[in-house]
RODO-2510 file (C-alpha; in nm, 4 decimals, decimal comma):
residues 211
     n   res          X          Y          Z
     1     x    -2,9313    -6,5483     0,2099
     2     x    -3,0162    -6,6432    -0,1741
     3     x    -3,3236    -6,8765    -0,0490
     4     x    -3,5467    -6,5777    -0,0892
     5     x    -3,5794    -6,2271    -0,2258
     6     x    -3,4322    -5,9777     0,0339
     7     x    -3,5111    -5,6462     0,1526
     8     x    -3,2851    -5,3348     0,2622
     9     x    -3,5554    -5,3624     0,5644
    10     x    -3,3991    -5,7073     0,7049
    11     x    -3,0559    -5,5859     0,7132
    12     x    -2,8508    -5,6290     0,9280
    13     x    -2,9113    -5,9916     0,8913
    14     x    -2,7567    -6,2135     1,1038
    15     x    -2,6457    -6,5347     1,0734
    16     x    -2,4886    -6,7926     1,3213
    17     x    -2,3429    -7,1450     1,3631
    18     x    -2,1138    -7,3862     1,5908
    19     x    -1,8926    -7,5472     1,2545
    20     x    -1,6472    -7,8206     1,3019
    21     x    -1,4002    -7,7082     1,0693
    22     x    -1,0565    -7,9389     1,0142
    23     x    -0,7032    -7,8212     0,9584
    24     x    -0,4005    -8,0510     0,8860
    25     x    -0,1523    -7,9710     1,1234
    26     x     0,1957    -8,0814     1,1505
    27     x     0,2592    -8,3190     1,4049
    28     x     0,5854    -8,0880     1,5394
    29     x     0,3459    -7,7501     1,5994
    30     x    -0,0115    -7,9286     1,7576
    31     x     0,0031    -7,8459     2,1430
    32     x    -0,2294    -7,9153     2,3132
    33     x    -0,5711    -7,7165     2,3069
    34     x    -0,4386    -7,3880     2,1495
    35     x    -0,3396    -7,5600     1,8649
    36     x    -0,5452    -7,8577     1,7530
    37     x    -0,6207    -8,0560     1,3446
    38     x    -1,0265    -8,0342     1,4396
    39     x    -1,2047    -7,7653     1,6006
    40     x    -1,5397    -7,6063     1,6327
    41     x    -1,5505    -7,2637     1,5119
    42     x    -1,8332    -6,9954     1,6396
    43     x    -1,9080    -6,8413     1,2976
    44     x    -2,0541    -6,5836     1,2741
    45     x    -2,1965    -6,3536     0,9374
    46     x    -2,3936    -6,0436     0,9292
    47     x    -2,5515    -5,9275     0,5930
    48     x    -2,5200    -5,5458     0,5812
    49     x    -2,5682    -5,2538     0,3559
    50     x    -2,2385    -5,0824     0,3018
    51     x    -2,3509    -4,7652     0,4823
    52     x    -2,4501    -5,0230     0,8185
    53     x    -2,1193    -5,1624     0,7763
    54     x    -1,9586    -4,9667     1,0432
    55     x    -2,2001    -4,9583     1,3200
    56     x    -2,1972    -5,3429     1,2688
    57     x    -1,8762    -5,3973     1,3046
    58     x    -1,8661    -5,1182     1,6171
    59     x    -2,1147    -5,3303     1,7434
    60     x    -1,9479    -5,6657     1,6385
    61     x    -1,6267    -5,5647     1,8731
    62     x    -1,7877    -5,4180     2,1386
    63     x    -1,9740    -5,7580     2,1826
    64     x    -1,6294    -5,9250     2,1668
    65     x    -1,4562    -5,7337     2,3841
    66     x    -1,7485    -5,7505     2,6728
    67     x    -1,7716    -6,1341     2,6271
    68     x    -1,3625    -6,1700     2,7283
    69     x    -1,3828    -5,9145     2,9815
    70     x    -1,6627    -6,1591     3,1347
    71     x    -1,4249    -6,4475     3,1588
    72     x    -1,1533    -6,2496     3,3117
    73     x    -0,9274    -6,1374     2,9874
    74     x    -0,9286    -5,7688     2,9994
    75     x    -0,5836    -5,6621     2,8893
    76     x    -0,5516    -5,6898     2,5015
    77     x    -0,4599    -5,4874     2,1249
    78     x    -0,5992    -5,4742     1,8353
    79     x    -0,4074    -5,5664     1,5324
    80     x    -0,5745    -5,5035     1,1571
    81     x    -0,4422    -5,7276     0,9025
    82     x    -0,4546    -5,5577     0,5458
    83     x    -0,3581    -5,6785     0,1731
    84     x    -0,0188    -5,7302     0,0396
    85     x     0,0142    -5,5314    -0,2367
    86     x     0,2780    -5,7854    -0,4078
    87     x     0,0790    -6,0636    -0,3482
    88     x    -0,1583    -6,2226    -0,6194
    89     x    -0,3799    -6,4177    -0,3750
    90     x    -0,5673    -6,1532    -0,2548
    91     x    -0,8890    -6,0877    -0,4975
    92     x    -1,0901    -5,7644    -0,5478
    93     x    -0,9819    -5,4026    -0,6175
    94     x    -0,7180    -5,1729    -0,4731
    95     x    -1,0405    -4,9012    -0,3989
    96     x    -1,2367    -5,1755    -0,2588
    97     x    -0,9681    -5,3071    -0,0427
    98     x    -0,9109    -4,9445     0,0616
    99     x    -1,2738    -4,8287     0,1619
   100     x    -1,2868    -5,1662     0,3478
   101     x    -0,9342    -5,1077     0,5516
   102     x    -1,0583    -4,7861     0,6377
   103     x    -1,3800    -4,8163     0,7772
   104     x    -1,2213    -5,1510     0,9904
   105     x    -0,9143    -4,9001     1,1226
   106     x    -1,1784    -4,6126     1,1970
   107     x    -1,3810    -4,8117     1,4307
   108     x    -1,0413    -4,9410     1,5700
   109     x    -0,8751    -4,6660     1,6205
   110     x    -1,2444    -4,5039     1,7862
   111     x    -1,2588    -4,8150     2,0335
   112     x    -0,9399    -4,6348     2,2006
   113     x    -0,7661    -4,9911     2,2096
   114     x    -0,3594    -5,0251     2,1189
   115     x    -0,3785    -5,0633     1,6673
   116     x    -0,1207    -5,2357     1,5353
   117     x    -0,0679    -5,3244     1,1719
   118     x    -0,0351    -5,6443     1,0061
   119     x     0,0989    -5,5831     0,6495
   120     x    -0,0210    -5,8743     0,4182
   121     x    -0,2330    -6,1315     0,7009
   122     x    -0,5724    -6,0608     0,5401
   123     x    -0,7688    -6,3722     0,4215
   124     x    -0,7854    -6,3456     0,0123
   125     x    -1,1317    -6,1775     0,0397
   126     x    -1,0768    -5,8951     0,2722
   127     x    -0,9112    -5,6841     0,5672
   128     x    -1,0161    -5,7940     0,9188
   129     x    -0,9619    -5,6697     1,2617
   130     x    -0,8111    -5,9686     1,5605
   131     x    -0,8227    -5,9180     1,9378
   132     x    -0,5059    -5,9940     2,0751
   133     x    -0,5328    -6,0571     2,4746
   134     x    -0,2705    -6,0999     2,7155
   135     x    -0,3256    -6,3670     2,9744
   136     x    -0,1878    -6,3022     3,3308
   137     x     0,1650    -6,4048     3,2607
   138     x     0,1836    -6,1588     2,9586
   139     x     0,1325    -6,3879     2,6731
   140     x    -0,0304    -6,2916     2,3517
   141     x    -0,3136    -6,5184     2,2025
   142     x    -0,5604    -6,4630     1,9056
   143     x    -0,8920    -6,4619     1,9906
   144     x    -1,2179    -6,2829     1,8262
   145     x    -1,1503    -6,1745     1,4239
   146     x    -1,3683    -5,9690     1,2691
   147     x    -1,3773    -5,9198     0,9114
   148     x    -1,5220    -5,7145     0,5954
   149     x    -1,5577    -5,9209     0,3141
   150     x    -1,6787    -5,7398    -0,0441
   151     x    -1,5687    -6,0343    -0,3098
   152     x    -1,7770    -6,3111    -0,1234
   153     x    -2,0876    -6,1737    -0,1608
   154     x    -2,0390    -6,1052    -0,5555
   155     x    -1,8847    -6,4411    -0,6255
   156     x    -2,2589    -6,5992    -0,5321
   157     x    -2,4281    -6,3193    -0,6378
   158     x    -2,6137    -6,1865    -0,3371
   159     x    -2,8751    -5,8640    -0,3244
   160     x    -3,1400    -5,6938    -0,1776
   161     x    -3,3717    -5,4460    -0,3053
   162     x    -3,2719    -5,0599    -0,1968
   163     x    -3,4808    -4,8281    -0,0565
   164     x    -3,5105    -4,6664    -0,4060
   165     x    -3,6226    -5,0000    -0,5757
   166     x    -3,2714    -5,1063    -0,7574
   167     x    -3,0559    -5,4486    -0,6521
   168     x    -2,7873    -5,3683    -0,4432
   169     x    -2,5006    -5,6002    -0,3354
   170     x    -2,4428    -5,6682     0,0325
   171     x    -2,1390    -5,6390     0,2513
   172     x    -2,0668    -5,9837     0,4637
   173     x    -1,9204    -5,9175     0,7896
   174     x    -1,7466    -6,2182     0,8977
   175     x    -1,6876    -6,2610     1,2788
   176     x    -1,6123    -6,5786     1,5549
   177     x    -1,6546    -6,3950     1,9103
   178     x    -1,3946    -6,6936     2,0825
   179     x    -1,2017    -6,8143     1,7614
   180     x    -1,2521    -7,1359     1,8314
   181     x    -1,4002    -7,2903     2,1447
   182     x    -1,1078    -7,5858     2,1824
   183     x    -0,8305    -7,2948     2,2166
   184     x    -1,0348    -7,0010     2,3667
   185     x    -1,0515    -7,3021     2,7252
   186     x    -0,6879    -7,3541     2,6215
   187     x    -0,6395    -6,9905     2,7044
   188     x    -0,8552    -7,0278     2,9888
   189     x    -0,6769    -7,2647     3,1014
   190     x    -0,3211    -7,0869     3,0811
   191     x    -0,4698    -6,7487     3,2422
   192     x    -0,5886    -6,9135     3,5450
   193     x    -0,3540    -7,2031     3,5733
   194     x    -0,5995    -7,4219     3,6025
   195     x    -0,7964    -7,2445     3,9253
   196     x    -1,0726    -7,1322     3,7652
   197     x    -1,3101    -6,8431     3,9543
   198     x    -1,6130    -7,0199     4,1315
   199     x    -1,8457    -6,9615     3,8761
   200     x    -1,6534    -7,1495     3,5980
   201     x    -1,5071    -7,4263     3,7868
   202     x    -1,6038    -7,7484     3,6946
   203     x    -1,6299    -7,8510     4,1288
   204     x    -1,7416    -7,5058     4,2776
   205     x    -1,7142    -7,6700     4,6428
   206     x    -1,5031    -7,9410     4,8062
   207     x    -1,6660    -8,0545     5,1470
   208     x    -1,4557    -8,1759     5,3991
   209     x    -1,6321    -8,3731     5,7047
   210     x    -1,3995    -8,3257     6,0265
   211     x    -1,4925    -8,5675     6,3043
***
């Protein structure tokens, strides 16, 4: 974002990546794809003004949601993680975490999906929204987060120049449509037990000869 001067006129900008990202797991909880030390992440960040913030993220979850139905995961929740007000690892201001819970629960609560509330499992920077999908035995999995992150932006000092010629600071919407790609087959994996439909089947057709 900071290798040029930006306008209001390029956002929303965004930005996109396949990241290996690494995690040290205990040896006890690793299980086979859902839960794995190295991983590739879809990552995902849009560069908004804080008025586009909304329809972003409206449009961030509505892409998310469309891209499970696709692969056959249509039952799920939403569940918005917010700031612990006891806890000193979260950064930022009580107003900012406020206006930045609230527009998150507004689109949540519009998308006419199950809310439920996770006291105190925001990241440090900000609220964010997770899709929680059942697979076909009723099981719960994580899969696409999105969230609003205000401190990020400030902490390397991003702008664009407003409409009315003063620097503004961006909103960063963070957002990985299949969490990560080594547990979103996991889940596959479980919801089909292991018959996958035609179209995502490794061997679409086994041809017998009969003599």
């Amino acid at each position: 974002f900071r290798s040029r001067g930006r306008s209001y006129r390029e956002l929303p900008l965004r930005l996109f990546e396949f990241g290996s990202v690494y995690r040290y797991e205990k040896s006890g909880v690793v299980h086979g794809l859902t839960r794995v030390r190295g991983m590739t992440q879809d990552d995902s960040h849009s560069y908004v003004t804080p008025e586009q913030a909304p329809e972003e993220i409206k449009h961030l979850l509505n892409f998310v949601l469309s891209l499970l139905r696709d692969f056959g995961l249509d039952d799920f929740y939403l569940e918005l993680s917010t700031r612990d007000p006891d806890s000193s690892k979260f950064i930022g201001s009580d107003e900012q975490w406020e206006q930045a819970t609230a527009v998150l629960e507004k689109v949540a609560v519009e998308s006419g999906l199950e809310l439920v509330p996770d006291p105190g499992g925001a990241a440090y920077y900000g609220p964010k929204i997770s899709v929680q999908a059942r697979d076909a035995i009723g099981r719960t999995w994580q899969m696409s987060t999105i969230q609003y992150d205000f401190n990020q932006p400030a902490g390397f000092e991003l702008e664009y120049q407003a409409a009315d010629g003063t620097r503004q600071q961006p909103v960063m919407i963070h957002s990985a449509k299949f969490g990560s790609l080594e547990r979103f087959f996991g889940v596959l994996v479980e919801h089909y037990a292991g018959a996958f439909p035609v179209w995502l089947s490794p061997v679409q057709v086994t041809a017998i000869p009969v003599a």
